[in-house]
N, C-alpha and C positions, 0 to 999 in steps of 0.2 A: 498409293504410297510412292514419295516421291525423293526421300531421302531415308535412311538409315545409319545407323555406329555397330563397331563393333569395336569388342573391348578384353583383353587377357588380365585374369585375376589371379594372385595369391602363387605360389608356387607355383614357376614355367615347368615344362616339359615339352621335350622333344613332340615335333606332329603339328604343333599352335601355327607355326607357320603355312606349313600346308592348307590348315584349316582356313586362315586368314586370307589366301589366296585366291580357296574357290568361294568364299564367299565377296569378295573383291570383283573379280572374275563374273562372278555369274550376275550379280545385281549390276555390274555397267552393261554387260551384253541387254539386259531387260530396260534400260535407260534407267535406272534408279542411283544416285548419288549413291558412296560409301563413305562416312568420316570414321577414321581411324582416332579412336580413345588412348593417348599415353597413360602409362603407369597404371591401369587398372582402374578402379576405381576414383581414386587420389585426381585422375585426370578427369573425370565428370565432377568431381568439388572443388578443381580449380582450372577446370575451365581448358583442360591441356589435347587439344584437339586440330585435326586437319583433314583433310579430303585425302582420298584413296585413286588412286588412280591404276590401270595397266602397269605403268612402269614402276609405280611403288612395288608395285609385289612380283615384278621381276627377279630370278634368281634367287628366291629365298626356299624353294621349299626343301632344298639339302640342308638348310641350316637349321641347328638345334635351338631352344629357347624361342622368344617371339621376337618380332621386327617392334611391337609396338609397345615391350616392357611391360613390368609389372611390378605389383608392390601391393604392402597389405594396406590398410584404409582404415585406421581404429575410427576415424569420424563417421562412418559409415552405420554403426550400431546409434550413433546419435538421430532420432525424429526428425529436428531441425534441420541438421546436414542432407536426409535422404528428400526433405519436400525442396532444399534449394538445388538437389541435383535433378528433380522434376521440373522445377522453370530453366535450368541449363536445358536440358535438350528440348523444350517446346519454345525455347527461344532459337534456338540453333534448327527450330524447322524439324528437328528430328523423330521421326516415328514409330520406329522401332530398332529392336538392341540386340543384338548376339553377345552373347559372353562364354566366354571358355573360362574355366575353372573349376577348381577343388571343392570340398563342402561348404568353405566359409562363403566362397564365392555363389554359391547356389544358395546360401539364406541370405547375400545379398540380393540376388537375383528378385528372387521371391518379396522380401520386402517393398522395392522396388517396385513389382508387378502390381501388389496390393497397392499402389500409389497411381495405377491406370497407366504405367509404360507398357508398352508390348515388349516384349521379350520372349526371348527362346537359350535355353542354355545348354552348353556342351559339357560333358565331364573330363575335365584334364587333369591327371591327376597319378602318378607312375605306381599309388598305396594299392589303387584297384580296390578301394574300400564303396565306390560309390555304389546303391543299389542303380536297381533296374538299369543294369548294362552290365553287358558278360566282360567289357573290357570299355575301360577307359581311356583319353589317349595319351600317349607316353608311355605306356604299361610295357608295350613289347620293344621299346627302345631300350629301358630303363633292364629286361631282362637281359636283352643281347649285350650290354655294356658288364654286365656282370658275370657275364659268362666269359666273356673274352679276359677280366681282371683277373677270374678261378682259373681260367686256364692258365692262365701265364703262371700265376702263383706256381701250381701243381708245379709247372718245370723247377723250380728255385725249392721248392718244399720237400722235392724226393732229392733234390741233390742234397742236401742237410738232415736229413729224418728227422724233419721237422713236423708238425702239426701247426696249422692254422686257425684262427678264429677269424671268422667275415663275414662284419656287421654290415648288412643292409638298413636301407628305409623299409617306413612301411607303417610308423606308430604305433598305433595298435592292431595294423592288419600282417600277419606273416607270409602274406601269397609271395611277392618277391624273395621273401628267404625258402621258402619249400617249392617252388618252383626253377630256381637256379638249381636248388640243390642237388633235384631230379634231372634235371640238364646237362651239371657237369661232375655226375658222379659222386658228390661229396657224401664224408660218413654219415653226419648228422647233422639235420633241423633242425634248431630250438626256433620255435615260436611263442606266440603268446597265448594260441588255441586251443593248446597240447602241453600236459604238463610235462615235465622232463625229470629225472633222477640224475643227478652230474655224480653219482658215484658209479651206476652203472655206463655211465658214458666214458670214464675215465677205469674204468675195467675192460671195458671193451676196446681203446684206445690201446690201453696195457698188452692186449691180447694181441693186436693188429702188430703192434710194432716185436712183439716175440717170438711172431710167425714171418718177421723180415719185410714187412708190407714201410716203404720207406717215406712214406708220408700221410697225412689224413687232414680232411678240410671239413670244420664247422660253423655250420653256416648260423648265421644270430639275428633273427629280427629287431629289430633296435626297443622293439616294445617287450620283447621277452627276458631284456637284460644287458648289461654293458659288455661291451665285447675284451672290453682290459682286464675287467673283473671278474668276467669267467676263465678268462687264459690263463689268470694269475691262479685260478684254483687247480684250474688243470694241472698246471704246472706244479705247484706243491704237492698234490696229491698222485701224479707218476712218476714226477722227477727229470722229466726229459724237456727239451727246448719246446715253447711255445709262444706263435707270432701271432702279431694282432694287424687285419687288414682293416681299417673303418674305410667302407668307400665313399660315405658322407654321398655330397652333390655333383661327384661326378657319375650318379647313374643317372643323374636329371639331362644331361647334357650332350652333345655327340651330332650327327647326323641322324636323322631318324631314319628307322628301316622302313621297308618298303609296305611292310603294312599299317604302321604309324602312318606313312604319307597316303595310301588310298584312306585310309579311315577317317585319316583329318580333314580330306575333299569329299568325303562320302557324309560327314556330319556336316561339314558345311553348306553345300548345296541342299543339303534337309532341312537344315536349321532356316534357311533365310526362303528357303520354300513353302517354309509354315509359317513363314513371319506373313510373306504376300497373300496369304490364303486368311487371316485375318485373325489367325493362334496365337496364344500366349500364356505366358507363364506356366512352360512347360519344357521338359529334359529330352533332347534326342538322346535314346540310348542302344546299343549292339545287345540281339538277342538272336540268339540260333543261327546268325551270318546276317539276319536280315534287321531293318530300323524300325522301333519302338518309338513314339511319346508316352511320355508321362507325367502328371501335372508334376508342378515343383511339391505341393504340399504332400503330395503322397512319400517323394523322395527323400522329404526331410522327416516325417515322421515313423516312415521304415526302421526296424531294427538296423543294427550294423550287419555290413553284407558279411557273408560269410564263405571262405573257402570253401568250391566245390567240391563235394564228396569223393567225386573219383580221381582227384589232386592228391587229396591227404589218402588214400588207398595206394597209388602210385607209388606215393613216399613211403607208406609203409612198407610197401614190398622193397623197393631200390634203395631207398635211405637206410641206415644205421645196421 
């Protein structure tokens, strides 16, 4: 193998850089080319590519998002478009692929694979929805960012006996919102996993603030509900002030912490290590601290991953 790409898909997170680095890094130390793929996909259907070098990936792995962009690819679900991004890289010399991304990007991956590319793919993804991997990367950036946003609230929340509502990501996964919540104290979880009663949450809200307790933070997974439209019920239903935090895509974003950054050089030096060993079409994934593959088609036809047991036990006892 004597060239390779690597490529960022579908929603960035904090860590990509990292990852981009030590696979930069480690395949010139071994003499193997690296061309860096812009824009995700979008840049193997038109062609938007260049060489990687030491100095490319200097200085980047403090920074959040990727050096080498991204963007989603509807032409990518088209037959036609996936066999002309096969003669793009067996024109380009290219032989194998790393790709970091989300779900859409791993059933690109896999399509892809099925077309005789070698590939290897990362999970990046801050939902932590993907199976087989205990964490995804961006997962522990995307929490430190949220914690730090609840803290701060907390101060501005007890000076007004105020209650908050703060909406996380996560779609249909709640691990971001019931994992903050246990982080930074807050009263309650809604998620999508766990049904909820908003009358005994605003009883018990009622209760908190008549025993002088000067503020309370609910935390919303964006799949479990709008974060306006439950504040606004709050609100009607105890009569007191209620604020709405949506922190949208600034948990995507940030410096990545220090575990995002070994995990993103700890996948990448895996991933392009299984590429030279002659693997493919298959997930580096975090399992019990240590590294997992797994084919792509198992990954895609897995259940949805689910919050681990002693998480929501956690929240039981500390939340609400």
């Amino acid at each position: 193998m004597k060239k390779i790409a690597i490529l960022t898909s579908g929603g960035d997170c904090s860590g990509m850089n990292a990852t981009i680095r030590a696979v930069v890094r480690t395949a010139l130390a071994t003499g193997i080319e690296v061309i860096g793929v812009q824009k995700g996909f979008a840049g193997l259907v038109n062609n938007w590519m260049q060489p990687l070098t030491t100095r490319s990936v200097s200085g980047i792995v403090q920074r959040g998002g990727t050096m080498l962009q991204s963007a989603r690819c509807l032409e990518m679900h088209d037959i036609g478009t996936r066999a002309k991004v096969v003669e793009t890289l067996k024109r380009a010399g290219i032989e194998g692929l790393v790709l970091l991304g989300g779900d859409g990007s791993l059933r690109g991956a896999h399509a892809l694979q099925a077309l005789g590319v070698r590939i290897i793919a990362i999970p990046a993804s801050i939902d932590n929805d993907i199976p087989y991997t205990d964490m995804s990367l961006g997962v522990d950036t995307a929490l430190n960012n949220i914690r730090y946003a609840v803290d701060a609230l907390k101060d501005t929340a007890s000076s007004h006996d105020r209650a908050f509502v703060v909406e996380t990501m996560g779609r249909d996964c709640g691990y971001l919102a019931v994992v903050s919540a246990i982080a930074c104290g807050a009263e309650f979880a809604l998620i999508p996993e766990t049904p909820f009663d908003l009358d005994k949450i605003c009883s018990a809200l009622r209760k908190r603030f008549n025993e002088g307790r000067d503020n309370s933070i609910i935390m919303v997974a964006e799949g479990a509900g709008k974060a306006e439209q439950i504040a606004a019920e709050i609100k009607d239903r105890i009569g007191f002030e209620t604020r709405v935090m949506v922190l949208g895509h600034y948990q995507r974003g940030g410096s990545p912490t220090t575990f995002d950054r070994l995990l993103g050089a700890r996948f990448g030096v895996a991933a392009f290590e299984r590429l030279i060993e002659g693997c493919s079409g298959e997930m580096v994934g975090l399992s019990c601290g240590g590294l997992q593959f797994t084919p792509l088609h198992d990954v895609l036809k897995a259940e949805r991953k689910e919050i681990d047991a002693v998480v929501l036990k956690l929240a039981r006892m500390l939340v609400n």
